[in-house]
SETOR-432856 format. One record per residue (C-alpha): residue in one letter; x, y, z. Coordinates in steps of 0.05 Angstrom, whole numbers. Layout:
# SETOR-432856
+-----+--------+--------+--------+
: res :   east :  north :     up :
+-----+--------+--------+--------+
:   A :      X :      Y :      Z :
...
+-----+--------+--------+--------+
//
This chain:
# SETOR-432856
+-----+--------+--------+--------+
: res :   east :  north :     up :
+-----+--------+--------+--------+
:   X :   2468 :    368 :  -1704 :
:   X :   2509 :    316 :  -1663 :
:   X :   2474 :    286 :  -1599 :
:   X :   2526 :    329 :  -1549 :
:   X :   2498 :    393 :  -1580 :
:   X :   2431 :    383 :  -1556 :
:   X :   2424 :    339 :  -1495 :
:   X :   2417 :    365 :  -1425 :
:   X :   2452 :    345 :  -1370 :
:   X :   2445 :    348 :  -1294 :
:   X :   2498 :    335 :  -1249 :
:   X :   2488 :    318 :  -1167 :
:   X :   2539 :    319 :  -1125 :
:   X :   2547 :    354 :  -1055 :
:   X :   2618 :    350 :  -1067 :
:   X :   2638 :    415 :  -1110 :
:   X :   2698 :    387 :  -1122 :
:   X :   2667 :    322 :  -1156 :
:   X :   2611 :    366 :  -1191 :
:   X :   2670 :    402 :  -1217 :
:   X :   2705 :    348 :  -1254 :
:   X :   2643 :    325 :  -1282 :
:   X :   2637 :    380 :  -1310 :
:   X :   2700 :    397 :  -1333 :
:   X :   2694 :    320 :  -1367 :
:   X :   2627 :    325 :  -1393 :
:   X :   2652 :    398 :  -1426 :
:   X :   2719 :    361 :  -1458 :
:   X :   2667 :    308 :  -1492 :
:   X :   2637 :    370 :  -1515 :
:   X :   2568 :    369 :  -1478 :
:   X :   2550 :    441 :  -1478 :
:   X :   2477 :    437 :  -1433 :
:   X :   2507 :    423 :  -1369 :
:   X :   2472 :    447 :  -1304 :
:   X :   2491 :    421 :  -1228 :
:   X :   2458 :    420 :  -1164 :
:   X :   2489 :    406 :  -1088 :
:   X :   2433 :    352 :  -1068 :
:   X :   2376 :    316 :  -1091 :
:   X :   2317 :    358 :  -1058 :
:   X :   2350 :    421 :  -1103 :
:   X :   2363 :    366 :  -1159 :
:   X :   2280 :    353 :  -1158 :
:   X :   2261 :    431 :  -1151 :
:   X :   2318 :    446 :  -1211 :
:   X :   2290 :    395 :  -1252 :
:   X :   2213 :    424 :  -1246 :
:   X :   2240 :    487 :  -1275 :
:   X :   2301 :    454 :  -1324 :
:   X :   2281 :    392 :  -1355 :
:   X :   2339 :    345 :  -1364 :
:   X :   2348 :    286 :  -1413 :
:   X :   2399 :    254 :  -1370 :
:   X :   2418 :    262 :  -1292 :
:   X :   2489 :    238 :  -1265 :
:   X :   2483 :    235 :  -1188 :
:   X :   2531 :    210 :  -1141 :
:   X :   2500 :    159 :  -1084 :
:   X :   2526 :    182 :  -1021 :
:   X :   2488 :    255 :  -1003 :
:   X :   2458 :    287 :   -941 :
:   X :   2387 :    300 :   -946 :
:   X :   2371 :    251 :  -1011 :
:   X :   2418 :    210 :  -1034 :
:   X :   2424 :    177 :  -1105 :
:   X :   2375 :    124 :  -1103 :
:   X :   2327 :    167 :  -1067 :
:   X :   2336 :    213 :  -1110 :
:   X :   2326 :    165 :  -1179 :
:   X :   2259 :    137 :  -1142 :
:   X :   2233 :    208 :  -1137 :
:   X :   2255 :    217 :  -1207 :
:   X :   2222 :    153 :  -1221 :
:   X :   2147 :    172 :  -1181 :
:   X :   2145 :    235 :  -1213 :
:   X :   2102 :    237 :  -1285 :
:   X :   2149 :    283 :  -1318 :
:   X :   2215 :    258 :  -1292 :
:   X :   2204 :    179 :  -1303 :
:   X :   2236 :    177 :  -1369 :
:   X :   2294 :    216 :  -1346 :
:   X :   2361 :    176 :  -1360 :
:   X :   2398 :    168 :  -1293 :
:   X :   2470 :    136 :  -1271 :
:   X :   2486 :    128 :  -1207 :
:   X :   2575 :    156 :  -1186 :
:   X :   2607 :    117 :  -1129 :
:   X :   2665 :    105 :  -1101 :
:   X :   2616 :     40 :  -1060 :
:   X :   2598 :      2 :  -1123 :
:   X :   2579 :    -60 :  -1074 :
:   X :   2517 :   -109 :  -1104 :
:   X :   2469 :    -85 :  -1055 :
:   X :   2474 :     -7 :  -1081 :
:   X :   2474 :    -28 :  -1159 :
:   X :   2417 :    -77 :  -1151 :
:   X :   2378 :    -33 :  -1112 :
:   X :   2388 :     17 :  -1169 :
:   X :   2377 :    -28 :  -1214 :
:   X :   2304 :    -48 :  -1183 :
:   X :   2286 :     26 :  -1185 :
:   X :   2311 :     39 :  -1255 :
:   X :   2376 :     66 :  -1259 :
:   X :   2400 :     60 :  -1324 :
:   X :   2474 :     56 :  -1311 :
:   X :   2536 :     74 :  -1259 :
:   X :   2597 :     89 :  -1258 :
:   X :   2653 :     67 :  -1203 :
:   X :   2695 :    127 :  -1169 :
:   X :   2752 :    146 :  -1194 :
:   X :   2746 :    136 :  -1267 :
:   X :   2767 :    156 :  -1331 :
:   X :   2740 :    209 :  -1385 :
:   X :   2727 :    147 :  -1433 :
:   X :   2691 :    106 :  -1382 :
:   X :   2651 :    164 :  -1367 :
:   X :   2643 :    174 :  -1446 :
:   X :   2620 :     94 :  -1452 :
:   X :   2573 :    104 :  -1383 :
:   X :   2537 :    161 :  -1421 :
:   X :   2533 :    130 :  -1489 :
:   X :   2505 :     64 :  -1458 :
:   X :   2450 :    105 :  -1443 :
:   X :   2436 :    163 :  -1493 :
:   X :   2473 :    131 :  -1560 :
:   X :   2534 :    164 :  -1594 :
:   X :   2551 :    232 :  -1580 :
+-----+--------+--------+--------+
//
């Protein structure tokens, strides 16, 4: 069974226009385990009940945004090992370093295109 069969994915965006083309371009690389949440506090109470293997989060969110979000990921005994990439339309040095210091594992630049978002994932997880 192929590697997009089984993998979960969570997508965090407050944007549900954004969540919906990630979706929509995680589906077309045929990624069936797809869940989404609006923020990162419901990102961290989803994720106690829905384990992921992989979460997508854009940076720029009220409440908790991306890197907050990844650092809680990060504290959190069952959620360390979680793969994470940062979305954002703000890929300046400071953001990705900072990310990079609290162990994202990759990111993507806003817009972008169904193959960089293929070679984003892959660069984390392997072939799918």
């Amino acid at each position: 069974m192929a590697l997009r069969d089984q993998i979960r994915i969570m997508v965090v965006d407050d944007m549900s226009t954004s969540r919906g083309l990630l979706v929509q371009g995680l589906e077309a690389l045929g990624i069936r385990h797809i869940f989404t949440a609006s923020d990162g506090i419901n990102a961290i109470n989803l994720l106690g009940k829905t384990p992921a293997h992989l979460v997508i989060s854009d940076y720029n969110m009220p409440n908790m945004d991306g890197l907050k979000l990844l650092h809680t990921l990060r504290s959190g005994s069952g959620t360390k090992g979680v793969g994470f990439i940062l979305i954002t339309g703000r890929a300046e040095h400071q953001i990705i370093d900072h990310g990079r210091k609290l162990g994202m594992n990759n990111y993507l630049k806003k817009p972008f295109e169904a193959a960089q978002l293929r070679q984003c994932i892959e660069s984390v997880v392997g072939p799918l």
